[in-house]
PDB file of N, CA, C and O in Angstrom:
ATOM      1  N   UNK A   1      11.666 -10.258  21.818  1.00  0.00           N
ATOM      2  CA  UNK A   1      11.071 -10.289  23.146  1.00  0.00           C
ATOM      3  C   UNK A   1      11.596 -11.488  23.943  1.00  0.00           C
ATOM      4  O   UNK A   1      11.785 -11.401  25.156  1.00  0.00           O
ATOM      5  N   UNK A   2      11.885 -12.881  23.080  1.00  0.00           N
ATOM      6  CA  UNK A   2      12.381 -13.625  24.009  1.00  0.00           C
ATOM      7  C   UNK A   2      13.548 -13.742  24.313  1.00  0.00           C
ATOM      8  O   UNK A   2      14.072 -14.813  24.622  1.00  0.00           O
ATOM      9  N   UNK A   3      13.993 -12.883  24.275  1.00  0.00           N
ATOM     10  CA  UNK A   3      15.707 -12.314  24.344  1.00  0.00           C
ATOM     11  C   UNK A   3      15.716 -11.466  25.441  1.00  0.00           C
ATOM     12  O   UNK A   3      16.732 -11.381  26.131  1.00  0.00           O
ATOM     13  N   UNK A   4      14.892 -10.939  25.649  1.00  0.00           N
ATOM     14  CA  UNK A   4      14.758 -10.073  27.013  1.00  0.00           C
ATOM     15  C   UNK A   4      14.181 -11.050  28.394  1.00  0.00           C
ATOM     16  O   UNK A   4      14.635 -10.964  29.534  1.00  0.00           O
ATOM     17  N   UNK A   5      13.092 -11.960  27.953  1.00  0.00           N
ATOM     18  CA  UNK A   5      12.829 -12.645  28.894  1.00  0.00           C
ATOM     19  C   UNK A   5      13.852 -13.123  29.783  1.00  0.00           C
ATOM     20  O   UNK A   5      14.174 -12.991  30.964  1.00  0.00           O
ATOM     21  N   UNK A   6      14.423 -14.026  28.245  1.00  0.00           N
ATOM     22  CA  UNK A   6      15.769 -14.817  28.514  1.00  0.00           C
ATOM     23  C   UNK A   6      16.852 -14.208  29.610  1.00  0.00           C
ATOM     24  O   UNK A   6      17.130 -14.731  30.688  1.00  0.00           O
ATOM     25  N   UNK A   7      17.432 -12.895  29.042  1.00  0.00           N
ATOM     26  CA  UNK A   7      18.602 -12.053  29.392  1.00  0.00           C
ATOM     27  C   UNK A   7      17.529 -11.613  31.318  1.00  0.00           C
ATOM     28  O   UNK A   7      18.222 -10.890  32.033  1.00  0.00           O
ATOM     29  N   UNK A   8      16.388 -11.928  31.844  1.00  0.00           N
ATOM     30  CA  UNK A   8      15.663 -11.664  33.148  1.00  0.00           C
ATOM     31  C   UNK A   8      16.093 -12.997  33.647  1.00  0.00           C
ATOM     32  O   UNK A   8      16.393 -13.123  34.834  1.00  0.00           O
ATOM     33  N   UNK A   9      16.118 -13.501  33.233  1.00  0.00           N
ATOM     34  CA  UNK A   9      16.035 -15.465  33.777  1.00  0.00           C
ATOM     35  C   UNK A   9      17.256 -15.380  34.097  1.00  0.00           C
ATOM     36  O   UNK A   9      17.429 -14.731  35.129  1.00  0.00           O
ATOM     37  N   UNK A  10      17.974 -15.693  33.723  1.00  0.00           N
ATOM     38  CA  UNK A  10      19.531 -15.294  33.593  1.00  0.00           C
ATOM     39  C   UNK A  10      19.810 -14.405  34.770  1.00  0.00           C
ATOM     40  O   UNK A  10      19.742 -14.922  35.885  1.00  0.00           O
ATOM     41  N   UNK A  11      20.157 -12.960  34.650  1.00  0.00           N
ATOM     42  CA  UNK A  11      20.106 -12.524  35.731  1.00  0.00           C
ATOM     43  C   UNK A  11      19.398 -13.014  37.322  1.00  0.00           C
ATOM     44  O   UNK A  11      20.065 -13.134  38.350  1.00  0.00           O
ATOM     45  N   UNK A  12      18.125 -13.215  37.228  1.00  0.00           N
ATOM     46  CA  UNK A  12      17.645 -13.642  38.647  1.00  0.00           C
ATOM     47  C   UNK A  12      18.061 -15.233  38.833  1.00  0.00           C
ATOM     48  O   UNK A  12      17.537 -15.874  39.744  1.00  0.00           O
ATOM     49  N   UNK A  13      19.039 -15.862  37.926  1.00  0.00           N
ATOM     50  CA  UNK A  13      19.315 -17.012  38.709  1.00  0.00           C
ATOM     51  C   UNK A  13      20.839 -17.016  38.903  1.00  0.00           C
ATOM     52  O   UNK A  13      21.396 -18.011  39.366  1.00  0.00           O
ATOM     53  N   UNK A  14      21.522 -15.903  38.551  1.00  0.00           N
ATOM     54  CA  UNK A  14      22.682 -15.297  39.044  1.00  0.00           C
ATOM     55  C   UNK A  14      22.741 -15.095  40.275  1.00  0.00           C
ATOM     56  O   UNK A  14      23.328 -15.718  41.160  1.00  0.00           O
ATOM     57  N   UNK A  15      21.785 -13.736  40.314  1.00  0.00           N
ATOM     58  CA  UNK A  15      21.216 -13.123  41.824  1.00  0.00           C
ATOM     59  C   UNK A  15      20.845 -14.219  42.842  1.00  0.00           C
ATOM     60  O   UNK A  15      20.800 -13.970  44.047  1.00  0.00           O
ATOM     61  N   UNK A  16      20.585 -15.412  42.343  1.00  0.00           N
ATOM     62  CA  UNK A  16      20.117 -16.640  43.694  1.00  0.00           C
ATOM     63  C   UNK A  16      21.674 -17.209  44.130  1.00  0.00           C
ATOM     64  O   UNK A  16      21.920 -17.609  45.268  1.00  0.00           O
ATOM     65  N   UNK A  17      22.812 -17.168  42.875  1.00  0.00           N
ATOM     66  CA  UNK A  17      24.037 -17.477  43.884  1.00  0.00           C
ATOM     67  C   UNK A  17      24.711 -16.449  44.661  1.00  0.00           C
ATOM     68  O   UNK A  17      25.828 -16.689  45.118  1.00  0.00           O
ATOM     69  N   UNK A  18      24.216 -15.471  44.832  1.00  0.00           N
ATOM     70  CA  UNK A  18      25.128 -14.181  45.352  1.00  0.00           C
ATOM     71  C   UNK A  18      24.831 -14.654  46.659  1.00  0.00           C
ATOM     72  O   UNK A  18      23.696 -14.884  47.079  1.00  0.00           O
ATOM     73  N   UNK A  19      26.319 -14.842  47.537  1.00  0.00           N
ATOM     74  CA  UNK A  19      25.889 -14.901  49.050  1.00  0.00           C
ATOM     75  C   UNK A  19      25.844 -13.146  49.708  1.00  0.00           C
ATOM     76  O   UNK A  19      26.622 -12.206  49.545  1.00  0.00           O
ATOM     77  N   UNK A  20      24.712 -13.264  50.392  1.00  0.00           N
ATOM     78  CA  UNK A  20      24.060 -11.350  50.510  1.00  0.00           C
ATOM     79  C   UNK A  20      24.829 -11.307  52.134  1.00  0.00           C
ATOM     80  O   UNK A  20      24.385 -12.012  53.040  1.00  0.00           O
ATOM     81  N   UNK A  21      25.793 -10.560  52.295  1.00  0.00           N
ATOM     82  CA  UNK A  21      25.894 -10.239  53.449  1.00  0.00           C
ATOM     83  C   UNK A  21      25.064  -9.949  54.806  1.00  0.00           C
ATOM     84  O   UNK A  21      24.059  -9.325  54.467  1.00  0.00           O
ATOM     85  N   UNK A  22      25.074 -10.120  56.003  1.00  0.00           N
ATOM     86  CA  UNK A  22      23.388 -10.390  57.070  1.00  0.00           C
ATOM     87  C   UNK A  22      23.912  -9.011  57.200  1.00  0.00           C
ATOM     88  O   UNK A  22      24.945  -8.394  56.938  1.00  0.00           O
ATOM     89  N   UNK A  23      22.572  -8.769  57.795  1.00  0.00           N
ATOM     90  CA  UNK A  23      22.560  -7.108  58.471  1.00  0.00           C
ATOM     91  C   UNK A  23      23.439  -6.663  59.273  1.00  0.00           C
ATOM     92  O   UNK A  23      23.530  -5.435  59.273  1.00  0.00           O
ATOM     93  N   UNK A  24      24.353  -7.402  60.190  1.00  0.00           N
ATOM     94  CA  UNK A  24      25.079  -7.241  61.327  1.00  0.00           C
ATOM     95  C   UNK A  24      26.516  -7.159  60.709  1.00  0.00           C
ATOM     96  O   UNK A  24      27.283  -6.322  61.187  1.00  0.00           O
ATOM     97  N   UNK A  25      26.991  -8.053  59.565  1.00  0.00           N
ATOM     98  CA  UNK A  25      28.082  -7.111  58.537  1.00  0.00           C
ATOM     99  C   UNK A  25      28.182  -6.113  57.747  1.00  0.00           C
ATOM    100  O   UNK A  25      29.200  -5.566  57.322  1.00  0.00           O
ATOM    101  N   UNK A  26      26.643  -5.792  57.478  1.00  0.00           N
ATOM    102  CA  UNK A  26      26.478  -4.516  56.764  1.00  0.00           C
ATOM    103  C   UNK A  26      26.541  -3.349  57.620  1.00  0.00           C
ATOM    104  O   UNK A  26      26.946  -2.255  57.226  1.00  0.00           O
ATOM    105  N   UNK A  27      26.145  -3.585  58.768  1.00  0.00           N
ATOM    106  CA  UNK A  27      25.806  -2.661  59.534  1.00  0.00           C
ATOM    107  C   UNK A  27      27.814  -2.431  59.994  1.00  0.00           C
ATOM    108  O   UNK A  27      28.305  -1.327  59.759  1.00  0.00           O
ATOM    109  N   UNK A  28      28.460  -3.230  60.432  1.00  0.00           N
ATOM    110  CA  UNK A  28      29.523  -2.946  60.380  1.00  0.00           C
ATOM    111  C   UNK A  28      30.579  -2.492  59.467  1.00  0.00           C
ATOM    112  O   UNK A  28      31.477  -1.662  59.609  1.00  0.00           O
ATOM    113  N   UNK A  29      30.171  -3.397  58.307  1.00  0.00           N
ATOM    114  CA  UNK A  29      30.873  -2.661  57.038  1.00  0.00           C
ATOM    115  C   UNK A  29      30.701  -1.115  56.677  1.00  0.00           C
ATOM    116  O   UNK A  29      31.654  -0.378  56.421  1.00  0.00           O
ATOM    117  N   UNK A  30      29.408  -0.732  56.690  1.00  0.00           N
ATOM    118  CA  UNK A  30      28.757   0.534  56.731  1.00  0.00           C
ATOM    119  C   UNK A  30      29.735   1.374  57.934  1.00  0.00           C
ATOM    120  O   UNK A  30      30.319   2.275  57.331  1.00  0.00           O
ATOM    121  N   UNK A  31      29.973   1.385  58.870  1.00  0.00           N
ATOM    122  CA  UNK A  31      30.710   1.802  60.127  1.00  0.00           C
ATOM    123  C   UNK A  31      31.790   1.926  59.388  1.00  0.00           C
ATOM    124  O   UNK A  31      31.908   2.942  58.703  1.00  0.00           O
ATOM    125  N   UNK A  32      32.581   1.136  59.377  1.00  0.00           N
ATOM    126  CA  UNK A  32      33.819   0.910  58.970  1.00  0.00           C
ATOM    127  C   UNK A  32      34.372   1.997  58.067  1.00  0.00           C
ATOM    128  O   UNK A  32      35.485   2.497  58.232  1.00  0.00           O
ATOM    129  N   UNK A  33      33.246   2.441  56.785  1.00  0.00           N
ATOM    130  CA  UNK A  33      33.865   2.968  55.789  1.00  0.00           C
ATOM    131  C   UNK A  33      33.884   4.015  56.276  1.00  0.00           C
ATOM    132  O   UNK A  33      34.966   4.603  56.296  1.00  0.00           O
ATOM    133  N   UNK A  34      32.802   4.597  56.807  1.00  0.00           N
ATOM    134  CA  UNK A  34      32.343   6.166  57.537  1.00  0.00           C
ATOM    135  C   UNK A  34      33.355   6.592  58.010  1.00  0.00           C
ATOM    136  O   UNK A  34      33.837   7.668  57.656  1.00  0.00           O
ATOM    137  N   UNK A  35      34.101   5.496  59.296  1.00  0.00           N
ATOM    138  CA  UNK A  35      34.973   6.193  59.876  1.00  0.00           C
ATOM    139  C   UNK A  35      36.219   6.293  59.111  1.00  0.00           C
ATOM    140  O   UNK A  35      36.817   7.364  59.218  1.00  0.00           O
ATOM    141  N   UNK A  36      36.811   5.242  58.237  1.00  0.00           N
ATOM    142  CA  UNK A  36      37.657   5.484  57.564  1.00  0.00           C
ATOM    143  C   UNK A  36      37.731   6.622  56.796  1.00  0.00           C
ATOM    144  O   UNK A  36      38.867   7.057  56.604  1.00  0.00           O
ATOM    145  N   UNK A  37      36.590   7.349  56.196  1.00  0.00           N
ATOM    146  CA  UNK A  37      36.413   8.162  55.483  1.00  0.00           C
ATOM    147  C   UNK A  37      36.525   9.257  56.027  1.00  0.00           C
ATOM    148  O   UNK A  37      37.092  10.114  55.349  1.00  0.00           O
ATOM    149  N   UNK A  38      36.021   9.676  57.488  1.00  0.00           N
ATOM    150  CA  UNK A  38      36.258  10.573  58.501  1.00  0.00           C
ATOM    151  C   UNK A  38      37.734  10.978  58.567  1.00  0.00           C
ATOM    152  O   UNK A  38      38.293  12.036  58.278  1.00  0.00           O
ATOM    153  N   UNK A  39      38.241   9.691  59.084  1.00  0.00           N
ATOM    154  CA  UNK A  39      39.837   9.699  59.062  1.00  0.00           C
ATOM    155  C   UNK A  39      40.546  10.405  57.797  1.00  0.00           C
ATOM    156  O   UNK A  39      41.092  11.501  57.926  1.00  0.00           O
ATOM    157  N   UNK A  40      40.512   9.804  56.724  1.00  0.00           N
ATOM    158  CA  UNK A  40      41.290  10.410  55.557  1.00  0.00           C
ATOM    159  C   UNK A  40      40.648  11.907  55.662  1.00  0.00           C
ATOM    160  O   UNK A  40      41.493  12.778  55.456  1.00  0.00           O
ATOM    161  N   UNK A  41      39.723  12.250  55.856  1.00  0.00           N
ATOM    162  CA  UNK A  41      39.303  13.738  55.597  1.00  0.00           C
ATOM    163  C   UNK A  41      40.103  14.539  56.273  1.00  0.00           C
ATOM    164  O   UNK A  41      40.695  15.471  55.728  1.00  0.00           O
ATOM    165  N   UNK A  42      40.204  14.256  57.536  1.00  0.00           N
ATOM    166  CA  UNK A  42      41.026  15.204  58.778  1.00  0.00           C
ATOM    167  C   UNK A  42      42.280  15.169  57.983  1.00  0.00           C
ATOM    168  O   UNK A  42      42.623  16.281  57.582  1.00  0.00           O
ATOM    169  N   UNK A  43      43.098  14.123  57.633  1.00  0.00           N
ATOM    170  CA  UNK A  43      44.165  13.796  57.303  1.00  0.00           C
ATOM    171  C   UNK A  43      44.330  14.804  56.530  1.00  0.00           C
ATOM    172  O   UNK A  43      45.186  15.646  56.797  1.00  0.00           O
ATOM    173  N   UNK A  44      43.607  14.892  55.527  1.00  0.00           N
ATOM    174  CA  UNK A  44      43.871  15.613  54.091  1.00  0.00           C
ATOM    175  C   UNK A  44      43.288  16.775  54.569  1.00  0.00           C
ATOM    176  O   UNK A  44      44.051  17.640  54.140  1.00  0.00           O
ATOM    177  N   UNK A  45      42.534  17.258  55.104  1.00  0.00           N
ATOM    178  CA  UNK A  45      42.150  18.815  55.745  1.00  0.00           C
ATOM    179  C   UNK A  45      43.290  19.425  56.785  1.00  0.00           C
ATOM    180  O   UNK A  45      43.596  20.615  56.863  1.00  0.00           O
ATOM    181  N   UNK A  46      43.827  18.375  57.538  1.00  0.00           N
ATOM    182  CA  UNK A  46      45.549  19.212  58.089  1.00  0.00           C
ATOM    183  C   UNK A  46      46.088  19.477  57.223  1.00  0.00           C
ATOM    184  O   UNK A  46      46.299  20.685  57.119  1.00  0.00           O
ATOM    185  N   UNK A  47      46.435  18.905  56.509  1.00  0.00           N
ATOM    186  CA  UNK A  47      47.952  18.745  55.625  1.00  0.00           C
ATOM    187  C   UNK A  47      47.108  19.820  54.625  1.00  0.00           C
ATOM    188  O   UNK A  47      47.721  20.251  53.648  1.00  0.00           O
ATOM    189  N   UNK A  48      46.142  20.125  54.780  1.00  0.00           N
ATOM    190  CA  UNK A  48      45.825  21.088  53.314  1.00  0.00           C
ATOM    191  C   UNK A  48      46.173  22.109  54.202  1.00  0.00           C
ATOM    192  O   UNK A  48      47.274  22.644  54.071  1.00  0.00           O
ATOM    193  N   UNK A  49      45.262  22.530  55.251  1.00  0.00           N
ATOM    194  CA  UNK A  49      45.683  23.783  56.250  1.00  0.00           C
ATOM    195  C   UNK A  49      47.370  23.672  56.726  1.00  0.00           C
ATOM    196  O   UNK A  49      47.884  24.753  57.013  1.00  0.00           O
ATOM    197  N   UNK A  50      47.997  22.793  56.797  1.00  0.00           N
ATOM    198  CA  UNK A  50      48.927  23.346  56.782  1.00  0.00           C
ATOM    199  C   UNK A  50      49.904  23.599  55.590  1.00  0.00           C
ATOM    200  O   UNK A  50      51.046  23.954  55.886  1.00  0.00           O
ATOM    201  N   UNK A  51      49.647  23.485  54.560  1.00  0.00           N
ATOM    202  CA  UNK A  51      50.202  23.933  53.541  1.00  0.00           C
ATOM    203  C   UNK A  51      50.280  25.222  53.185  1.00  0.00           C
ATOM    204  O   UNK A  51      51.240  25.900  52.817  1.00  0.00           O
ATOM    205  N   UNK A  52      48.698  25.572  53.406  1.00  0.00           N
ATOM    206  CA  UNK A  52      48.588  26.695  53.026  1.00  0.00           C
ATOM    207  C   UNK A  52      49.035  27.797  54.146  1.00  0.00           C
ATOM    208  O   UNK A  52      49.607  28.870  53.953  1.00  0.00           O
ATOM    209  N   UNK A  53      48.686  27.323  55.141  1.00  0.00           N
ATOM    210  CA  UNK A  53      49.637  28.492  56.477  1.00  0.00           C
ATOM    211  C   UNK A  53      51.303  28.245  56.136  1.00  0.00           C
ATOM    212  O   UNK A  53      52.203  29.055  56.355  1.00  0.00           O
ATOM    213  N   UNK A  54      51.404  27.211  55.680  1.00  0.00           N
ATOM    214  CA  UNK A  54      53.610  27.611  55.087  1.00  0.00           C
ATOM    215  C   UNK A  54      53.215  28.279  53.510  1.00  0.00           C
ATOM    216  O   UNK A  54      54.173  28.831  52.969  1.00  0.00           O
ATOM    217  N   UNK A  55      52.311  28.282  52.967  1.00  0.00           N
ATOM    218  CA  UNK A  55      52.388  29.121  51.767  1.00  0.00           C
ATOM    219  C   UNK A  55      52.138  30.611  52.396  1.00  0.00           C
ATOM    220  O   UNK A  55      53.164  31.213  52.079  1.00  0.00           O
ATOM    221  N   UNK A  56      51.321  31.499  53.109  1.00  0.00           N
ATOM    222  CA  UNK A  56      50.659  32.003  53.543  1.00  0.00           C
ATOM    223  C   UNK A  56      52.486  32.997  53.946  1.00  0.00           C
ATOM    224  O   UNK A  56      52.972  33.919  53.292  1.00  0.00           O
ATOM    225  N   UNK A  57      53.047  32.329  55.195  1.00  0.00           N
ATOM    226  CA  UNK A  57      54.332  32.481  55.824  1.00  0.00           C
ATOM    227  C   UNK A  57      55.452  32.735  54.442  1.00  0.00           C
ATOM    228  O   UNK A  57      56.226  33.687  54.541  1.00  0.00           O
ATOM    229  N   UNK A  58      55.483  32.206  53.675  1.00  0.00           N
ATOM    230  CA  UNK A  58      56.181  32.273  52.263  1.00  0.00           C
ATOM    231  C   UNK A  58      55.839  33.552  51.125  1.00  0.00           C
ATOM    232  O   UNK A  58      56.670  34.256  50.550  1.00  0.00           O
ATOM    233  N   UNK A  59      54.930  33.581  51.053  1.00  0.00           N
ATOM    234  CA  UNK A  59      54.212  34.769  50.631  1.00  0.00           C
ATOM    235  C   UNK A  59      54.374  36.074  50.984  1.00  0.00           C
ATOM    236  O   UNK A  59      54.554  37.082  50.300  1.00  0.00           O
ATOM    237  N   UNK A  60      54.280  35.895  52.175  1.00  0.00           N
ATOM    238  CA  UNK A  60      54.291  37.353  52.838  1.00  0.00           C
ATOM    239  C   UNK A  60      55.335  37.902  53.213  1.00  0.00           C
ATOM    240  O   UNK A  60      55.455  39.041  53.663  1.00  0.00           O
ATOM    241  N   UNK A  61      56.437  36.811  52.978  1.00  0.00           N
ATOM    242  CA  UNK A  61      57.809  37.569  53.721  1.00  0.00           C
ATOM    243  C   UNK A  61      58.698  38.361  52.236  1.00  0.00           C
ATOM    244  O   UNK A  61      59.739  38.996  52.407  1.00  0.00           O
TER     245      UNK A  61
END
């Protein structure tokens, strides 16, 4: 049992050096990824649709 205490202590005085990002970088960081993530999607949803319309053209002839 005092091995578990221990291994709590430990952790929460870890957690007191973590510098926590403020709301106003999270809130941007949060932004940031979304749209990046937006971006790669389109990216990779053209290039898939157009693959498959030159497979499609390939196929059929």
């Amino acid at each position: 049992m005092k091995k578990i205490v221990n291994f709590f202590k430990e952790v929460y005085g870890e957690l007191q050096k973590v510098v926590w990002p403020s709301r106003k970088q999270t809130i941007r960081y949060t932004v940031t990824v979304i749209v990046f993530s937006v971006i790669v999607a389109i990216i990779l949803g053209a290039a898939d649709y157009g693959l498959l319309k030159l497979f499609e053209k390939i196929v059929v002839k």
